[in-house]
C-alpha positions as CSV (number, residue, x, y, z in Angstrom):
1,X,18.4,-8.8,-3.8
2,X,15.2,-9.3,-2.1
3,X,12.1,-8.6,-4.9
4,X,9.7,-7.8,-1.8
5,X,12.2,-5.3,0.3
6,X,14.7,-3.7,-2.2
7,X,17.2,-1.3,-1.3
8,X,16.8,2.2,-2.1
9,X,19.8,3.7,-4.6
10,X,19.9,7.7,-5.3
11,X,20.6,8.3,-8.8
12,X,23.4,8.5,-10.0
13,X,22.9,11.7,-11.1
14,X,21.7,13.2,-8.3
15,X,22.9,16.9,-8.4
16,X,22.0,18.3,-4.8
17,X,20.8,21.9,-4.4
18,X,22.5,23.6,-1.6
19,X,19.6,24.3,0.1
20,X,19.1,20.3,1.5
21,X,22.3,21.0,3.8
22,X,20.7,23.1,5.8
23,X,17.7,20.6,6.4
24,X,20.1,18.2,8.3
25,X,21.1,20.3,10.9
26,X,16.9,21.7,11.0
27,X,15.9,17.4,10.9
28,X,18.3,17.2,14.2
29,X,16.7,19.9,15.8
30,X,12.7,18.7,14.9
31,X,12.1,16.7,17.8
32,X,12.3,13.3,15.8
33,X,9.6,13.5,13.0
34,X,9.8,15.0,9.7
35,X,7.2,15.4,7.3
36,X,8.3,15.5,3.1
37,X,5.0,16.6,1.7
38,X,5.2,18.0,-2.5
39,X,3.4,17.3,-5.9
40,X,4.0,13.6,-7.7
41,X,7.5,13.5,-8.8
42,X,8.5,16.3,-6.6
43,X,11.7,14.4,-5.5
44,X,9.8,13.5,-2.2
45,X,11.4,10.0,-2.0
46,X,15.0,11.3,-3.3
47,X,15.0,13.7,-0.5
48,X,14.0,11.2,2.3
49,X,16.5,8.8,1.3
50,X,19.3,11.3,0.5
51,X,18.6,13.1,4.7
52,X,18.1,9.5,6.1
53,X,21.8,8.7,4.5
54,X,23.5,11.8,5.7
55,X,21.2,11.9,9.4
56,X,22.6,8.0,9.7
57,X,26.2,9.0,11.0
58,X,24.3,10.2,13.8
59,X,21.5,9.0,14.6
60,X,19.2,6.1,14.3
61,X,17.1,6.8,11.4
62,X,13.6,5.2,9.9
63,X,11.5,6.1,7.1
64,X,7.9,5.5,6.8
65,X,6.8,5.7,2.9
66,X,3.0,6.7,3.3
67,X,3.3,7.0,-0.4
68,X,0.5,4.1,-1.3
69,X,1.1,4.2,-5.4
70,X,5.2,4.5,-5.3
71,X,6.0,3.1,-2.0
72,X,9.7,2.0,-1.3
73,X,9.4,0.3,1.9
74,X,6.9,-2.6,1.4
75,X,4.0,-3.2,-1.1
76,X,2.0,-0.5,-3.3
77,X,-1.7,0.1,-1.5
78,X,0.5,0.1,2.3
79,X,2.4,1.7,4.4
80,X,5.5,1.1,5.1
81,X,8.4,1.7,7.7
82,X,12.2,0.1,7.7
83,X,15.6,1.8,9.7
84,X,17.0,2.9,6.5
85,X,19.9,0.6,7.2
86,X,17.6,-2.8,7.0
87,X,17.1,-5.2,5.2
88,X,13.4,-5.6,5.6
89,X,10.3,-3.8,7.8
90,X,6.9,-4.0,8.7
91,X,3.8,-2.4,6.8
92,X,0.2,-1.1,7.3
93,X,-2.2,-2.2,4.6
94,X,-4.1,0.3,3.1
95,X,-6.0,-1.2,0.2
96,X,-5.6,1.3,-2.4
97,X,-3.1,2.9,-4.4
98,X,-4.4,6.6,-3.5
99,X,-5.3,8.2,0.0
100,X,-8.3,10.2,-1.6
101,X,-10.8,6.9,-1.2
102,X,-9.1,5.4,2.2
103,X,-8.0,8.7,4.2
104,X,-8.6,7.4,7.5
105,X,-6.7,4.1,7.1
106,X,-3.8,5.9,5.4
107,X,-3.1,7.9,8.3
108,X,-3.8,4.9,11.1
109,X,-1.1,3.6,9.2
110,X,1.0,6.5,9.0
111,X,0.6,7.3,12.9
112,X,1.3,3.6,13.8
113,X,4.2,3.0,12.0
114,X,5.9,6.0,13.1
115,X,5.0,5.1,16.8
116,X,6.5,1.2,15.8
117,X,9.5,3.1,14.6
118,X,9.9,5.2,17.5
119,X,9.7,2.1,19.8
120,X,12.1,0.1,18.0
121,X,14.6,2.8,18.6
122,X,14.6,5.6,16.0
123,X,16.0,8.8,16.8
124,X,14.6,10.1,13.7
125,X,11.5,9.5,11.9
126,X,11.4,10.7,8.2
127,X,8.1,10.3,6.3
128,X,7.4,10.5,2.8
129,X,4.1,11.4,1.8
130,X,1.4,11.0,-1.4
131,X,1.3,13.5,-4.3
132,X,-1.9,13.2,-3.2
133,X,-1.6,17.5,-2.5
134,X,-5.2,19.2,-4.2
135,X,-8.4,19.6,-3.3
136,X,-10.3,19.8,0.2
137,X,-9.5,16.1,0.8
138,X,-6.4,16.6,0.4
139,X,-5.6,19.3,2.3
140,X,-7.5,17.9,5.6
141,X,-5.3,14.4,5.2
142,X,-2.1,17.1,5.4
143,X,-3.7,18.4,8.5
144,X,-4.3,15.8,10.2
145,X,-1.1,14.2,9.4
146,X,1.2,17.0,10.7
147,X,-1.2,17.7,13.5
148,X,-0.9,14.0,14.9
149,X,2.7,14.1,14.4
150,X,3.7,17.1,15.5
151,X,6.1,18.3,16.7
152,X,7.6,17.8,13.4
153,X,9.6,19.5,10.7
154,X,7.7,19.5,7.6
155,X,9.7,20.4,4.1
156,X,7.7,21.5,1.4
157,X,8.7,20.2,-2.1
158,X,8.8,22.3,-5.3
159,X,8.8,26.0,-6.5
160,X,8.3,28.5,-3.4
161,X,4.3,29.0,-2.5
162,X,3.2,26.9,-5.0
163,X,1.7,24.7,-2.0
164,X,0.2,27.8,0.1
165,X,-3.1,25.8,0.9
166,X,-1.7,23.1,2.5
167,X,0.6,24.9,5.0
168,X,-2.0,27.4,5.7
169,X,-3.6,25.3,8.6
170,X,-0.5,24.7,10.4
171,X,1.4,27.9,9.8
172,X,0.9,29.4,13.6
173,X,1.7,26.1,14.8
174,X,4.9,26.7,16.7
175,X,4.9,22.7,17.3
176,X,5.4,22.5,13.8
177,X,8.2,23.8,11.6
178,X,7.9,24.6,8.1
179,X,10.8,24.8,5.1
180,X,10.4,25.0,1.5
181,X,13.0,23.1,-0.8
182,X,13.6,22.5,-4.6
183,X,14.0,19.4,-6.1
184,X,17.3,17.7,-7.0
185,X,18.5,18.0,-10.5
186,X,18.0,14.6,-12.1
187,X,17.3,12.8,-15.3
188,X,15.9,9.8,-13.3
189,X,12.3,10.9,-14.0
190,X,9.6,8.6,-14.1
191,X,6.3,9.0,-16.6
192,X,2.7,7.3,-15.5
193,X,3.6,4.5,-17.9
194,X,6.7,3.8,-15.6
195,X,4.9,4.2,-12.4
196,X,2.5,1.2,-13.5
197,X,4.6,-0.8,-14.5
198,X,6.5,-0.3,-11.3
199,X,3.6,-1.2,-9.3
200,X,2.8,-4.4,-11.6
201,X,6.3,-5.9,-10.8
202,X,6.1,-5.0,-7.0
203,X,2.8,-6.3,-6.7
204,X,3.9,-9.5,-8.3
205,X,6.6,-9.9,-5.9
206,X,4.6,-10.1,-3.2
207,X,1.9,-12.4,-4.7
208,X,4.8,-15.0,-6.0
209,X,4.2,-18.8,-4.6
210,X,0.7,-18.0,-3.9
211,X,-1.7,-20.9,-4.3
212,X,-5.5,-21.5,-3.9
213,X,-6.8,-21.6,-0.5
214,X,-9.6,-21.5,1.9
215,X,-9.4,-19.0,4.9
216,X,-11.7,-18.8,7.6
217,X,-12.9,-15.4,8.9
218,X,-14.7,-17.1,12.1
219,X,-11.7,-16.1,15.1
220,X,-10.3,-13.1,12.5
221,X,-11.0,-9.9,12.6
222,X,-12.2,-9.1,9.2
223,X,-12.3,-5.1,7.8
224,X,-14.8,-4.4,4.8
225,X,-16.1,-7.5,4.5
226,X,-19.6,-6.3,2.4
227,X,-22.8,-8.4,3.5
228,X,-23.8,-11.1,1.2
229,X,-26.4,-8.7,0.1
230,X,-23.8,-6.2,-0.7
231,X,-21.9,-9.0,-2.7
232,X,-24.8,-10.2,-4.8
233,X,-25.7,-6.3,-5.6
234,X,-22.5,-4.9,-6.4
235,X,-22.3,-7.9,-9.5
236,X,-21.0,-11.1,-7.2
237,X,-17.8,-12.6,-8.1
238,X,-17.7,-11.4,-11.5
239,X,-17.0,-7.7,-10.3
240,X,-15.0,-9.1,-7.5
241,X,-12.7,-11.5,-8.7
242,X,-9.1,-11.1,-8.2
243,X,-9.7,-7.9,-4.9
244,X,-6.8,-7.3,-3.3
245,X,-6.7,-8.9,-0.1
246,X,-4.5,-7.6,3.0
247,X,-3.3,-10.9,5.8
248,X,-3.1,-9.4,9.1
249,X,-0.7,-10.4,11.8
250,X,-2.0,-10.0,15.6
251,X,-1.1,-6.6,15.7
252,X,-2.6,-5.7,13.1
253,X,0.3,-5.1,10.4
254,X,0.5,-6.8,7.1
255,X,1.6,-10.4,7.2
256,X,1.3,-10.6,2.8
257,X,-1.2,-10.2,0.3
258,X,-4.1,-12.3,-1.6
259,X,-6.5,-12.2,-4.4
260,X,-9.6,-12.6,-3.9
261,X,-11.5,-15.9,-5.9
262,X,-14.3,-16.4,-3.9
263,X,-16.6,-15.7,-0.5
264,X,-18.9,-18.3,1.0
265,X,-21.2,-16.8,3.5
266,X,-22.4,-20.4,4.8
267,X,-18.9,-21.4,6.0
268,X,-17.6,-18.1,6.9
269,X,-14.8,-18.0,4.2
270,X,-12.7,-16.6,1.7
271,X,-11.3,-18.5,-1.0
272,X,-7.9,-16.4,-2.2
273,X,-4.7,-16.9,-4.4
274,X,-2.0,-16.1,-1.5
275,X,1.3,-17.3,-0.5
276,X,1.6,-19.7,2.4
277,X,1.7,-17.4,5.4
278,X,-2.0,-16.8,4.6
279,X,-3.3,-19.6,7.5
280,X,-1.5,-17.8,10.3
281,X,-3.6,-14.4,9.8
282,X,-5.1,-13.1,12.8
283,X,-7.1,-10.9,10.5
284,X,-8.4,-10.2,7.1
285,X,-8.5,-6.3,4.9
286,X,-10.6,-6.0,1.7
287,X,-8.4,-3.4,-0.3
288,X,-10.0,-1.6,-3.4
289,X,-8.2,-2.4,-6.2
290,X,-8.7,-5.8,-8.8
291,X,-5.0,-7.6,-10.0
292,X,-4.6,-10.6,-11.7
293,X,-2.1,-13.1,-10.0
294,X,0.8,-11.0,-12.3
295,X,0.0,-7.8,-10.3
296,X,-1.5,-6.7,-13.8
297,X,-4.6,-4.1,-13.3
298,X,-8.0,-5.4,-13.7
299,X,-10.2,-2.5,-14.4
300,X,-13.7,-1.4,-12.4
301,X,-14.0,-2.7,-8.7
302,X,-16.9,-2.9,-6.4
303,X,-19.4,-0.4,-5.5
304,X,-18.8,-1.0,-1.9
305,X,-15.6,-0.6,-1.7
């Protein structure tokens, strides 16, 4: 099994409600895009991999998992996108585990990999989203996120009205569909404790064979890169050893992941824990969250970021 791009399996369990039947035949007639929006451990991901199996008889179908903390297709803090018949994909670096502190760059990533899926061939976009679901931030991310990908069918996960607020914006949309659906009866439930640990083992994955190295920001295009000033004021490298780093490829999608050990402004470098691929970057992300090289949590970050 590959660690860094496991397959998805439904539970075994999985006791269907009728009501997802009807959301094949309403995914073929969307246009292309669907939207699974719902609360944390609403069944989102269940529900996009259970339509992905049934739509693949007939159509060429991809998900994008724009769920940063419980992502399926690539790292935790990215967004990912695979044909939910392959073995691997490409992702978006995001730098964080939740939307709410990088909205903007969790929906460039959302957008892009749904146009990257599109282009590659998919008749049929199906993207899980965040439980990321109250509060004024929240409800603006939705927005946007069904407004840039509209026309879409977007199913709402969980008890009927219970997410009024975040339909609200688009409900005269006639570009946009919206169904409600329950959850699947399951005993594959996951607490927070499992949802860490999850992200821990992932995150390790993707950091394995990683060594010490020296990468040059000179020819890259670097993203949050604070100011030496901004280093030295936000507790230098004692606050940010071990920052999750994103490697960019030239297109700007994730090429693998680094820690962060040490910046020297006079040379125009960033000394990181990261696995070989690291030198052919084309560009450089400074994510939000602190690991050690086990994908363990180390706790505070950075002001800055």
């Amino acid at each position: 099994m590959n660690d860094k791009w496991p397959q998805q399996q439904l539970p075994e369990d999985l006791l269907v409600p009728a009501d997802w039947k009807k959301l094949i035949e309403q995914a073929e007639e969307s246009g292309g895009r669907v939207i699974v929006v719902g609360d944390t451990d609403a069944g989102k991901s269940t529900l996009c991999w259970w339509l992905a199996q049934q739509l693949a008889p007939q159509a060429r179908v991809a998900v994008v998992d724009a769920d940063l903390g419980q992502s399926r297709v690539g790292p935790p803090a990215s967004v990912g996108w695979r044909f939910a018949d392959a073995a691997e994909g490409e992702f978006y670096f995001v730098g964080d585990v939740t939307p709410a502190r990088r909205p903007a760059t969790c929906l460039a990533g959302t957008l892009k990999l749904t146009q990257r899926a599109e282009a590659a061939g998919a008749d049929i976009v199906i993207v899980d989203t965040s439980g990321y679901v109250h509060g004024p931030g929240a409800v603006s991310l939705k927005t946007a996120k069904v407004e840039l990908l509209a026309p879409a069918l977007v199913i709402i996960m969980g008890e009927p009205g219970h997410l009024a607020h975040l339909t609200l914006p688009f409900a005269r949309n006639d570009r946009v569909t919206t169904v409600e659906a329950l959850p699947a009866g399951s005993g594959n439930q996951k607490t927070p404790t499992d949802r860490q640990r999850w992200r821990q083992r992932t995150f390790a994955a993707w950091l394995a064979g990683s060594s010490v190295q020296w990468i040059s920001w000179g020819d890259k295009a670097v993203i949050n890169l604070p100011t030496a000033e901004q280093f030295r004021a936000n507790g230098g490298l004692e606050v940010w050893r071990g920052l999750l780093v994103g490697l960019l490829t030239e297109d700007a999608l994730g090429l693998c992941l680094g820690l962060l050990r040490a910046i020297d402004y006079e040379n125009n470098r960033l000394l990181l824990s990261a696995p070989a691929e690291a030198q052919q970057a084309a560009g450089v992300h400074l994510g939000a969250l602190r690991l050690e090289p086990d994908g363990t949590r180390i706790p505070g970050r950075p002001k800055y970021v």
